[in-house]
C-alpha positions as CSV (number, residue, x, y, z in Angstrom):
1,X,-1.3,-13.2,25.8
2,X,1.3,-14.3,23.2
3,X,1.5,-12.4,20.4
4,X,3.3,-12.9,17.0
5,X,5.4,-9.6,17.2
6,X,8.4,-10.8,14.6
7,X,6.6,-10.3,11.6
8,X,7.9,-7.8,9.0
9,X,5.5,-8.3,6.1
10,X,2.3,-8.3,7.9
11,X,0.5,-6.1,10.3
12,X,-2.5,-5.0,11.2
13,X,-2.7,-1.6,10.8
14,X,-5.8,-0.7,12.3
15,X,-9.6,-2.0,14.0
16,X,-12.6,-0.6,13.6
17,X,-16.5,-1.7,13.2
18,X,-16.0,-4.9,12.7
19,X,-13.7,-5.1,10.5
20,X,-9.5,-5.2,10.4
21,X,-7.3,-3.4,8.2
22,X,-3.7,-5.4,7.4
23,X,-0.9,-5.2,5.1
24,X,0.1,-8.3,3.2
25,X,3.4,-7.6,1.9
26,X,2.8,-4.6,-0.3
27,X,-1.0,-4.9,-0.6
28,X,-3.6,-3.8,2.5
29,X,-7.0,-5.9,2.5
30,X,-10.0,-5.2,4.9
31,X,-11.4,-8.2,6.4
32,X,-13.8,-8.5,8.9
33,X,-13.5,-9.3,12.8
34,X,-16.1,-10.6,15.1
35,X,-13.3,-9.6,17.7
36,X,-13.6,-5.8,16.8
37,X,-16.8,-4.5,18.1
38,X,-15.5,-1.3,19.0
39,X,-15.8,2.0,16.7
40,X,-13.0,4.1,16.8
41,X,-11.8,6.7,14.3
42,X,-10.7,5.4,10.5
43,X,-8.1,8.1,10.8
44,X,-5.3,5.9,8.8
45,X,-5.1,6.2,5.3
46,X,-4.9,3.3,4.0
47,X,-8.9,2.4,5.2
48,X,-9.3,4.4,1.2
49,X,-6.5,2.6,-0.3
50,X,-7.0,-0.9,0.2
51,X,-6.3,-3.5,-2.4
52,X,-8.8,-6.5,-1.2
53,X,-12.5,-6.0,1.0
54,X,-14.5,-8.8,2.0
55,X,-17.8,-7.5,2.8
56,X,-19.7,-9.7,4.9
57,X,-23.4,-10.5,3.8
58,X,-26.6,-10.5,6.7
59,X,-27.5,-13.8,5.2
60,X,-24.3,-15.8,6.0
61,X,-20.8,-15.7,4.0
62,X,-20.3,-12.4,2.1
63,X,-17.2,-11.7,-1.2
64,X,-14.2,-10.0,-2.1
65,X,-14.5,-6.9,-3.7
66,X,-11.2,-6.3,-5.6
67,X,-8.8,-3.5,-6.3
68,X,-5.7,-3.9,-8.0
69,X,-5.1,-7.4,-6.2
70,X,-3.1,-10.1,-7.8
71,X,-4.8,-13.5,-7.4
72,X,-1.7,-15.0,-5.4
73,X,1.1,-13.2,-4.3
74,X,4.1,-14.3,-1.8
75,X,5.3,-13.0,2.3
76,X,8.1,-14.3,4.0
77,X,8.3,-14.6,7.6
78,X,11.5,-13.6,7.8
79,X,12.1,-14.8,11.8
80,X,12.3,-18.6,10.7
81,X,12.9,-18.2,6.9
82,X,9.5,-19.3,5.7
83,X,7.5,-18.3,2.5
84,X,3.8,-18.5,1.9
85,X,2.3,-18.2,-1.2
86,X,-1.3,-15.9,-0.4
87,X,-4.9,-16.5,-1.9
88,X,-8.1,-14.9,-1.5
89,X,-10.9,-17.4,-1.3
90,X,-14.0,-17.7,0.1
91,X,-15.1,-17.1,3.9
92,X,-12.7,-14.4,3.8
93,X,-9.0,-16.2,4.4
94,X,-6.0,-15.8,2.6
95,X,-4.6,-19.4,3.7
96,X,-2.2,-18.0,6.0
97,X,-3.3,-17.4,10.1
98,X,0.2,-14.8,10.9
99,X,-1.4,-15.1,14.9
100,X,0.2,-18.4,14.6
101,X,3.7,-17.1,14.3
102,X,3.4,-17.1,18.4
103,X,3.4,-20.9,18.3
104,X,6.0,-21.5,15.4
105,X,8.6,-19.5,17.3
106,X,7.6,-21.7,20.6
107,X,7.7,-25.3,19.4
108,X,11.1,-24.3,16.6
109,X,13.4,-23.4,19.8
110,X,12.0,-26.8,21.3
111,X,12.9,-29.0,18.5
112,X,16.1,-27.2,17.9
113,X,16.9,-27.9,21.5
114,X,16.4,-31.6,21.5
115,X,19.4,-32.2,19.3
116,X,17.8,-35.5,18.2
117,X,15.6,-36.3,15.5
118,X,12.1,-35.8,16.5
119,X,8.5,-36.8,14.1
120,X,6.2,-34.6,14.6
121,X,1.9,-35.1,13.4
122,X,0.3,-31.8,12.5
123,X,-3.6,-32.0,12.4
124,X,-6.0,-30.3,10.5
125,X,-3.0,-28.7,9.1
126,X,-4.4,-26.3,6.0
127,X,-1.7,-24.6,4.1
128,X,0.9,-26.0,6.2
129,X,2.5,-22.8,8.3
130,X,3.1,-24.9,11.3
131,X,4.4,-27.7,8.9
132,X,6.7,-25.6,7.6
133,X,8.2,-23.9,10.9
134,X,8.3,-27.5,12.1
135,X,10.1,-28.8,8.9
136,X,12.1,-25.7,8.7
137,X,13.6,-26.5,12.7
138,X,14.5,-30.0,12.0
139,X,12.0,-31.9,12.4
140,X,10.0,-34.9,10.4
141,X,6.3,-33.5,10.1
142,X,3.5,-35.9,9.3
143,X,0.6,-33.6,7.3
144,X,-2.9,-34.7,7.7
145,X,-5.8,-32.6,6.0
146,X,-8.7,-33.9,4.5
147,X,-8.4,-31.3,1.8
148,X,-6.6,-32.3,-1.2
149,X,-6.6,-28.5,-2.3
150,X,-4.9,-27.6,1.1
151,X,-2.8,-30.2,1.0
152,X,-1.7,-28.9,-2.4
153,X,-1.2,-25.3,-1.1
154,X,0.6,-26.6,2.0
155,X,3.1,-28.3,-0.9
156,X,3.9,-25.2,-2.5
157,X,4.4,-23.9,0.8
158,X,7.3,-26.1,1.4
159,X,8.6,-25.6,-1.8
160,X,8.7,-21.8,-1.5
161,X,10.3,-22.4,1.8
162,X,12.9,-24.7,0.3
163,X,12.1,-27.6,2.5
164,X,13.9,-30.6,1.7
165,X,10.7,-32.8,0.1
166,X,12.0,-35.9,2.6
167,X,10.6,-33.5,5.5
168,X,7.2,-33.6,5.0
169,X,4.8,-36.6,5.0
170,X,1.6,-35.5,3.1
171,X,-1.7,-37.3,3.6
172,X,-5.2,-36.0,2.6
173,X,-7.2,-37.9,5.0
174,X,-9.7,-37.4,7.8
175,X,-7.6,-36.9,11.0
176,X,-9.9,-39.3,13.2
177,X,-9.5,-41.8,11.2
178,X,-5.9,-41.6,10.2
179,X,-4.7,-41.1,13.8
180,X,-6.8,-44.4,14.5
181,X,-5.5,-46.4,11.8
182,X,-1.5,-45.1,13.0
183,X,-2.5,-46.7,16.7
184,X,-3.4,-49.6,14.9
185,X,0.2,-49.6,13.2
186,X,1.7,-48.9,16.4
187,X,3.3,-45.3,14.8
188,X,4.6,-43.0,17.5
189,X,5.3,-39.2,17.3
190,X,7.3,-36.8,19.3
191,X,4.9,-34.1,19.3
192,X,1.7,-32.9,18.1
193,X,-0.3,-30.3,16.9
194,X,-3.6,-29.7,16.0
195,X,-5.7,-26.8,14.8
196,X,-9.6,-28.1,14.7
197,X,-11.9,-26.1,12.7
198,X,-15.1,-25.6,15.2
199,X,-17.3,-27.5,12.5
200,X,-16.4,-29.3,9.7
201,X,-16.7,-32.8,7.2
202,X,-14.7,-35.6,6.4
203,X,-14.0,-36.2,2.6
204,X,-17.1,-39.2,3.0
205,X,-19.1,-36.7,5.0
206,X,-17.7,-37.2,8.7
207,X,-19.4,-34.6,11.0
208,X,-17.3,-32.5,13.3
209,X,-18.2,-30.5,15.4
210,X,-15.3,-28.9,18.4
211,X,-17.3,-28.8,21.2
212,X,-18.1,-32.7,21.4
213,X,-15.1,-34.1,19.7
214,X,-12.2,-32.2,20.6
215,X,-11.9,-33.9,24.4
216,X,-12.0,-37.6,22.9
217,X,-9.9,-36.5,20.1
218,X,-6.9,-35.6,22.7
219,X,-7.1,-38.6,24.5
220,X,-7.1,-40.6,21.2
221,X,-3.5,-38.4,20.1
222,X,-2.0,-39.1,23.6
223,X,-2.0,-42.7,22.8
224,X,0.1,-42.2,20.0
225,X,2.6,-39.9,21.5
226,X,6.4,-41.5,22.0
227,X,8.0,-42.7,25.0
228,X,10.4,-39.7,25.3
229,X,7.6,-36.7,24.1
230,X,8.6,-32.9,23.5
231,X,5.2,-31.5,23.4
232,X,1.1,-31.3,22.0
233,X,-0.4,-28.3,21.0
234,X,-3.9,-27.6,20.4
235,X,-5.3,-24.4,18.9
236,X,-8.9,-23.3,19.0
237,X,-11.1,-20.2,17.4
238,X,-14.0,-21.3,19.2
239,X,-15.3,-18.9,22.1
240,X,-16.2,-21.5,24.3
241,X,-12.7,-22.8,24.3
242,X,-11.3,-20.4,26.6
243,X,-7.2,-20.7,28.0
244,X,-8.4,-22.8,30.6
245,X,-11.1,-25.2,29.0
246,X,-7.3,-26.0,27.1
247,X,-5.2,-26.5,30.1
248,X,-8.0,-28.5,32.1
249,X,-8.4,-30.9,28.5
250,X,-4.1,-31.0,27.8
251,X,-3.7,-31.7,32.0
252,X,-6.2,-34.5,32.4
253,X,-5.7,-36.1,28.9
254,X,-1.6,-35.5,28.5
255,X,-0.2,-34.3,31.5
256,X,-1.5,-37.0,33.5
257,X,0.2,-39.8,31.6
258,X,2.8,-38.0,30.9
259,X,4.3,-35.6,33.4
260,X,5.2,-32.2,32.3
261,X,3.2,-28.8,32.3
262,X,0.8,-27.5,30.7
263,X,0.1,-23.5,30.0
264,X,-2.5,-22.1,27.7
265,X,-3.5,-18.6,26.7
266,X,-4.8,-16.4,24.5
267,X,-3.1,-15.9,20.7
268,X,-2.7,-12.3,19.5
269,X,-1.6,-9.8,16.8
270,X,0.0,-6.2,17.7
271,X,-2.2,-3.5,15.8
272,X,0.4,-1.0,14.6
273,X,-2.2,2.0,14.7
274,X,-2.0,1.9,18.3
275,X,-0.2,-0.4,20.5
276,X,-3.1,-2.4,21.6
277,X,-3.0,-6.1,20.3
278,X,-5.7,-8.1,18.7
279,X,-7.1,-11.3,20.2
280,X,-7.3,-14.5,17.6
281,X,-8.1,-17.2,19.8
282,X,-6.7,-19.4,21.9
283,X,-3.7,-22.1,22.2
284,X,-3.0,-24.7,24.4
285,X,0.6,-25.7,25.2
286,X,2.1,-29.1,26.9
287,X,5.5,-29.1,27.2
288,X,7.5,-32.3,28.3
């Protein structure tokens, strides 16, 4: 598993019925965690002095219930000198995914270590953490959400961060159809990442859904990946996505134009409570 272990102000402090226990900085919020369907003692404190709890609801979605919680407050991640501003919103996120911090670590040392310049297109890419590290290592990043809020967030990301605003390309479109329209243009980029949601809609009501687009969706990227290519990562939260659903879609779509190697795995978090580490999904690595 590859876990984001460099993190000083997050953790996850404990699991337990459900539901995770972290600290944000200086504040702890419960969330839940269709991961944690064990029941082990609450026997840290903090489970009675948390700051933020979403409680889920039987019917679908659930709320916050807050105390003492600032509506947006500010972590660093310290390992790559990144700040992201934090904020509570519905279906239980705070716009940051910290599991992440396992791929931002892999693909910085790679653009680092290509000592050229290298464009990179960042897919379905929310509050921009992976636009950031990617920004923050050197490289041009293209930014493609179809939410002009995120998009938004992503920008004060960058700021916080102190990214130089030539960096970052921001676009609020659907990806499909902006990755179709860059073939069309003839763009190229060095790398890519994506980071699908399992369902989701296009700003004119586009229907997504992971487990029957994400396999033509790869193949449509590769085409638009350069003649010299670092690499193309592809994160999933779906179940059905497993490590090796990824390599078997990155090896058949990418590797076999392209050469390389491909390695997937599962993406997790080190609970401090008590050495185990949390699973958050999955990511799929090709490297060049």
């Amino acid at each position: 598993m590859w876990t984001a272990d460099n993190w000083k102000d997050y953790e996850v402090i404990d699991t337990c019925g459900g539901e995770k226990l972290e600290r944000w900085g200086q504040y702890i919020l419960v969330r839940p965690d269709p991961q944690v369907i064990w029941n082990t003692p609450k026997t840290d404190k903090h489970w009675k002095k948390m700051n933020g709890h979403y409680h889920r609801s039987n019917k679908g979605g659930g709320e916050w219930e807050f105390f003492d919680l600032p509506e947006q407050w500010t972590i660093q991640y310290h390992h790559l000198g990144l700040s992201f501003n934090l904020k509570p919103f519905s279906f239980k996120h705070t716009g940051l995914f910290p599991e992440q911090a396992a791929n931002w670590d892999w693909f910085s040392s790679i653009i680092k270590k290509a000592n050229r310049p290298v464009k990179i297109l960042n897919l379905f890419a929310y509050t921009g953490g992976a636009t950031c590290a990617a920004a923050k290592a050197g490289a041009h990043v293209t930014h493609v959400d179809a939410s002009k809020g995120m998009v938004g967030w992503a920008k004060e990301n960058a700021k916080l961060s102190r990214l130089p605003e030539t960096s970052v390309r921001w676009i609020v479109d659907d990806c499909q159809k902006f990755v179709e329209r860059e073939i069309r243009r003839g763009n190229h980029y060095d790398a890519i990442i994506m980071d699908p949601p399992s369902y989701g809609r296009g700003p004119k009501g586009e229907i997504w859904k992971i487990e029957t687009s994400i396999y033509p969706f790869i193949q449509l990227c590769e085409k638009l990946l350069s003649d010299n290519p670092l690499f193309f990562l592809v994160n999933s939260y779906t179940t059905g996505l497993q490590p090796a659903v990824l390599t078997y879609m990155l090896s058949t779509a990418v590797k076999a134009n392209h050469g390389g190697h491909v390695i997937a795995d599962e993406v997790g978090l080190p609970v401090s409570g008590n050495g185990l580490v949390l699973p958050c999904g999955a990511s799929g690595r090709w490297e060049y």
